[in-house]
C-alpha positions in Angstrom: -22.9 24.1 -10.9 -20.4 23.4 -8.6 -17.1 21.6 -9.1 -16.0 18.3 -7.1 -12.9 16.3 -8.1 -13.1 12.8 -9.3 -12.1 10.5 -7.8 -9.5 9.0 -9.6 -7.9 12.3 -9.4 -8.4 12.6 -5.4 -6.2 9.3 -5.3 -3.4 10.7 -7.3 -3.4 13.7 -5.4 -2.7 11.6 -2.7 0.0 9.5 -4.1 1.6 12.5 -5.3 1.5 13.8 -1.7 3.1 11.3 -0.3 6.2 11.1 -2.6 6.3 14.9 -2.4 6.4 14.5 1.7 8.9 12.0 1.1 11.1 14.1 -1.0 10.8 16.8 1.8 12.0 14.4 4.4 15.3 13.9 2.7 16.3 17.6 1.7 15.3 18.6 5.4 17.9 16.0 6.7 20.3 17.2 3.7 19.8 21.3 4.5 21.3 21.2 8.5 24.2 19.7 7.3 24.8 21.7 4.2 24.6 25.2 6.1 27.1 23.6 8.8 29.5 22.6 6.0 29.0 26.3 3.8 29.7 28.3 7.1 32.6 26.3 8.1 34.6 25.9 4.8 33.2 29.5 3.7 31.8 28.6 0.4 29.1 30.7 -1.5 28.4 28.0 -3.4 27.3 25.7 -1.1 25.8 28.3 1.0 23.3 29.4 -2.3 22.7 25.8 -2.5 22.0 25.6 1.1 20.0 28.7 0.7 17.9 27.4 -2.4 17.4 23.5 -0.6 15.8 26.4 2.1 13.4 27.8 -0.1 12.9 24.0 -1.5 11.7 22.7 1.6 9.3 25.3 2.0 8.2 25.3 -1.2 7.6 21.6 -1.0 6.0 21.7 2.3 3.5 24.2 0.1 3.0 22.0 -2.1 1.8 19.4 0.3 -0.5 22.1 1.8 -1.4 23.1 -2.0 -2.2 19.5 -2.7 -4.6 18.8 0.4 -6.5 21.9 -0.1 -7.2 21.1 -3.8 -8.5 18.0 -2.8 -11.3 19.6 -1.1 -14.8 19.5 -2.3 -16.5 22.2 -3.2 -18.3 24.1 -0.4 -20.0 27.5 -0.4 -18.8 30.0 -1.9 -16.1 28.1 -3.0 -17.9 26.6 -6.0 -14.6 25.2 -7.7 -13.5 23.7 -4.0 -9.6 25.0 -3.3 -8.4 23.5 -6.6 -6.4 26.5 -7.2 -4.4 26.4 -4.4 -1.8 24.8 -5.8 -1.3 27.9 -8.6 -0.7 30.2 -6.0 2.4 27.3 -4.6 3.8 27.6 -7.7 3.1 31.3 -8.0 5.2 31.0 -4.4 7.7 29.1 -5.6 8.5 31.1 -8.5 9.1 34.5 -6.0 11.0 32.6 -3.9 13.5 31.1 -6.7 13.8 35.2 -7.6 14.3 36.6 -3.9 17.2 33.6 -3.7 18.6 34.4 -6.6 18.6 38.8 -5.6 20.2 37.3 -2.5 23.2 34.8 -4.2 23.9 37.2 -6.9 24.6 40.1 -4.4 26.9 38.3 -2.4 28.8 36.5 -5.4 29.7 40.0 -6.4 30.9 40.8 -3.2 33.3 37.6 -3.8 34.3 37.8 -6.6 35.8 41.6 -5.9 37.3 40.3 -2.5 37.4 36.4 -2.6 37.6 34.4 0.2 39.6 31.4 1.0 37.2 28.4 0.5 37.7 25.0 1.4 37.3 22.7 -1.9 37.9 19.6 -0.6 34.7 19.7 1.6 33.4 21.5 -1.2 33.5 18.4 -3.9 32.3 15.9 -1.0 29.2 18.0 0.0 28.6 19.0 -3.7 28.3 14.9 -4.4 26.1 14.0 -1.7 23.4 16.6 -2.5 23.9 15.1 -6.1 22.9 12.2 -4.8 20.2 13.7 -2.4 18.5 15.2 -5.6 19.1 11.7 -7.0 16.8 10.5 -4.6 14.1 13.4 -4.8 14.0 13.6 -8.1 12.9 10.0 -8.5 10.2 10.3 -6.4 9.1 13.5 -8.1 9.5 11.9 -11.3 6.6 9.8 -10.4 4.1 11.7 -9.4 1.4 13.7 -11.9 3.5 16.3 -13.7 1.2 18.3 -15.2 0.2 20.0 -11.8 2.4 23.2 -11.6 2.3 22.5 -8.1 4.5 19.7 -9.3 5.9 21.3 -11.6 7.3 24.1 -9.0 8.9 21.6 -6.5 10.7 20.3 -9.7 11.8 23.1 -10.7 13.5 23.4 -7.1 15.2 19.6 -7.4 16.3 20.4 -10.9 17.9 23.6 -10.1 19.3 22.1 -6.8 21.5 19.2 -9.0 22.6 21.9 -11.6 23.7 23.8 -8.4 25.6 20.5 -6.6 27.3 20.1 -9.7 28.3 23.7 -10.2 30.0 23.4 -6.9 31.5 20.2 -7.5 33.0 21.6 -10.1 34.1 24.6 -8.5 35.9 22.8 -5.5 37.9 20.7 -8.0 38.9 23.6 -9.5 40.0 25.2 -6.0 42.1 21.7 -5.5 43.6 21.8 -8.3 44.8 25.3 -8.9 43.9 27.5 -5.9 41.8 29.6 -7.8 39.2 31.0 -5.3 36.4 32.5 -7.6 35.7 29.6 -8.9 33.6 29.3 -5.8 31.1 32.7 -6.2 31.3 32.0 -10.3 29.7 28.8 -9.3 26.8 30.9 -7.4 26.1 32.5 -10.5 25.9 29.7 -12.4 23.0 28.4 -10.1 21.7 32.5 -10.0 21.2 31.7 -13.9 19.3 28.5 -13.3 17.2 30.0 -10.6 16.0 32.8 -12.8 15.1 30.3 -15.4 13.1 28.4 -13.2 11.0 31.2 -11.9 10.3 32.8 -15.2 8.7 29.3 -16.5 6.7 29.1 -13.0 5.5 32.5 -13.4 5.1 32.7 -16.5 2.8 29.3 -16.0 0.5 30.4 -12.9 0.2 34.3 -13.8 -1.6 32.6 -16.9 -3.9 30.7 -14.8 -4.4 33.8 -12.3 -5.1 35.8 -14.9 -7.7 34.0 -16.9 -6.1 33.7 -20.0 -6.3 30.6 -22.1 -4.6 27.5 -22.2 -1.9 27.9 -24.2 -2.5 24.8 -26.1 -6.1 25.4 -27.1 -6.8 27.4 -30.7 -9.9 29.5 -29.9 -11.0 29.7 -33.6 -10.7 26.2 -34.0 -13.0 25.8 -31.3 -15.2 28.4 -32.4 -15.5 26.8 -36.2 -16.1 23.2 -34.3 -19.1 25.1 -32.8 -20.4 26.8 -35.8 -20.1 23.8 -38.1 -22.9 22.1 -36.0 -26.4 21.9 -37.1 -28.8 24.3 -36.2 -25.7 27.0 -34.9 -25.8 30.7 -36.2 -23.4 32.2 -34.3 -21.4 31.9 -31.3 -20.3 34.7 -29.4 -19.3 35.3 -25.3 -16.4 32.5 -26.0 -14.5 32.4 -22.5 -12.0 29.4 -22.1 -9.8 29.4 -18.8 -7.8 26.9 -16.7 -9.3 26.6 -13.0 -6.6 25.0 -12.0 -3.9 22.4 -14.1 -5.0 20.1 -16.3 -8.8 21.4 -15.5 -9.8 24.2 -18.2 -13.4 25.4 -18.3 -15.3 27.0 -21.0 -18.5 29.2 -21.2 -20.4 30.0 -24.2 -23.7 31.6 -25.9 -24.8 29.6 -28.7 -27.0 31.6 -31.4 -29.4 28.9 -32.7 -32.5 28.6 -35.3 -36.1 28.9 -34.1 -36.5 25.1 -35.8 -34.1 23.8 -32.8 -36.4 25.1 -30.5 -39.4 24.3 -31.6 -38.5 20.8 -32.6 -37.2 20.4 -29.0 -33.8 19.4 -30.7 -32.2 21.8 -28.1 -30.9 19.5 -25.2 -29.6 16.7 -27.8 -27.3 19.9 -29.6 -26.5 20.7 -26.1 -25.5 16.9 -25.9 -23.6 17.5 -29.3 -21.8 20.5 -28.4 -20.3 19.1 -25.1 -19.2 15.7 -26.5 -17.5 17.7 -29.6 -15.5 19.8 -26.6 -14.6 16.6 -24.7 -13.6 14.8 -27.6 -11.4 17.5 -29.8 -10.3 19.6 -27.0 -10.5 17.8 -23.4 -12.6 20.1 -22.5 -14.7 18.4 -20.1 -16.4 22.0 -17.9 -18.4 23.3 -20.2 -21.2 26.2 -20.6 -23.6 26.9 -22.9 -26.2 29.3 -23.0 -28.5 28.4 -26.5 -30.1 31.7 -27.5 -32.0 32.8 -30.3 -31.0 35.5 -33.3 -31.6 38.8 -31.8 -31.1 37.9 -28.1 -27.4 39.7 -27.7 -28.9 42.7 -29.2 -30.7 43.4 -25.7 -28.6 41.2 -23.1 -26.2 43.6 -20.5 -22.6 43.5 -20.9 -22.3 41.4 -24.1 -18.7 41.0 -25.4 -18.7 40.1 -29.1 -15.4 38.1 -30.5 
């Protein structure tokens, strides 16, 4: 069986394409002038910002690449289509938040032994405007279908971008107001924090996709006892549950059933049974089953009992 997307979920792919491409548009603009005002004022801060809205635009542009491969159909060997694409963006995003914040926390050290003079003024004005940037992008994101880590990854980037604005506006008053100059790399380290944060939940979310393990929010013995309870069910064994991609888990099955279910040719309405009780308790809508009678695991290859 291969897998093909519905459509209602082609057209939100869409949408959510379009606000991500919008949200790109904006930090792109945003980014050329941030770098200009970091180098020129010599402030870390700004310049880890400007480095992080770096990795957000690519991230973001991956995300729009992530989003148009998923909506492909399924073709060849590609039986689930390129659905999973947009795992490995926010697999992507989530090394790039931790290269950043290698990058940042190096040079805030360096700083903060010998600090250098920073303009605050230009600072606080910069820091505001991206505020208001992220304003801007995160509105846009806020609309679109958040339970896609591909989403979820360029999110990630907006949120830590505004924690990072803020740190910096905060740092440039300080540097106003009393001269003190590492408020500026403190600042960085503030946003290193935020980054690292970021990427562990990312991570943490797509290495569980990559590597097969269950959704988090599904009991397995629950789903097991749903199966068992039905009529004409021995045993079930060979449970496998994984996420193909978000908000799409699959599950495969073999289904020990009586002779009397075969015989009476009640087998295809329990396979009926089976799937609706999945759809209905656990949204699982992919589902396998293999209906086998007692003694069939004893001779099948590479059988996995639990």
């Amino acid at each position: 069986m291969t897998f093909s997307p519905d459509h209602e979920g082609h057209d939100h792919a869409a949408y959510d394409e379009r606000l991500l491409l919008g949200a790109l548009g904006l930090l792109a603009a945003f980014v050329v002038g941030e770098l200009v005002a970091a180098v020129l004022v010599h402030s870390l801060a700004l310049l880890a910002d400007a480095g992080h809205m770096v990795t957000d635009v690519l991230a973001i542009g991956a995300a729009v690449v992530a989003a148009r491969l998923a909506r492909r159909p399924a073709f060849g060997h590609w039986t689930f289509g390129l659905a999973r694409a947009e795992v490995l963006s926010a697999a992507f995003n989530g090394v790039s938040l931790l290269v950043i914040a290698a990058i940042i926390t190096v040079e805030a050290i360096r700083r903060l032994v010998h600090p250098a003079t920073v303009g605050g003024g230009t600072v606080v004005v910069v820091g505001s405007i991206g505020l208001v940037v992220n304003g801007f992008c995160a509105a846009l994101l806020h609309r679109t279908e958040r339970r896609s880590l591909n989403v979820a990854g360029a999110i990630a980037h907006i949120v830590t971008d505004a924690y990072g604005f803020a740190a910096a506006v905060i740092a440039g008053v300080v540097i106003v107001t009393t001269g003190w100059q590492r408020a500026d790399p403190i600042a960085s380290l503030v946003v290193v924090l935020l980054l690292l944060r970021a990427a562990r939940a990312l991570l943490t979310a797509s290495g569980r996709v990559l590597l097969e393990a269950a959704p988090s929010e599904l009991d397995l013995e629950l789903v097991r006892r749903h199966l068992i309870e039905a009529d004409y069910v021995v045993d079930v064994h060979d449970l496998h549950v994984w996420t193909v991609t978000s908000g799409l888990p699959a599950l495969s099955v073999h289904v020990v059933i009586n002779d009397d279910c075969f015989t009476s040719g009640r087998a295809p309405a329990l396979l009926d049974e089976l799937q609706a009780c999945l759809a209905g308790h656990f949204d699982v809508e992919h589902s396998t089953f293999q209906l086998e009678p007692a003694g069939h695991s004893e001779h099948e290859p590479a059988a996995h009992h639990h």
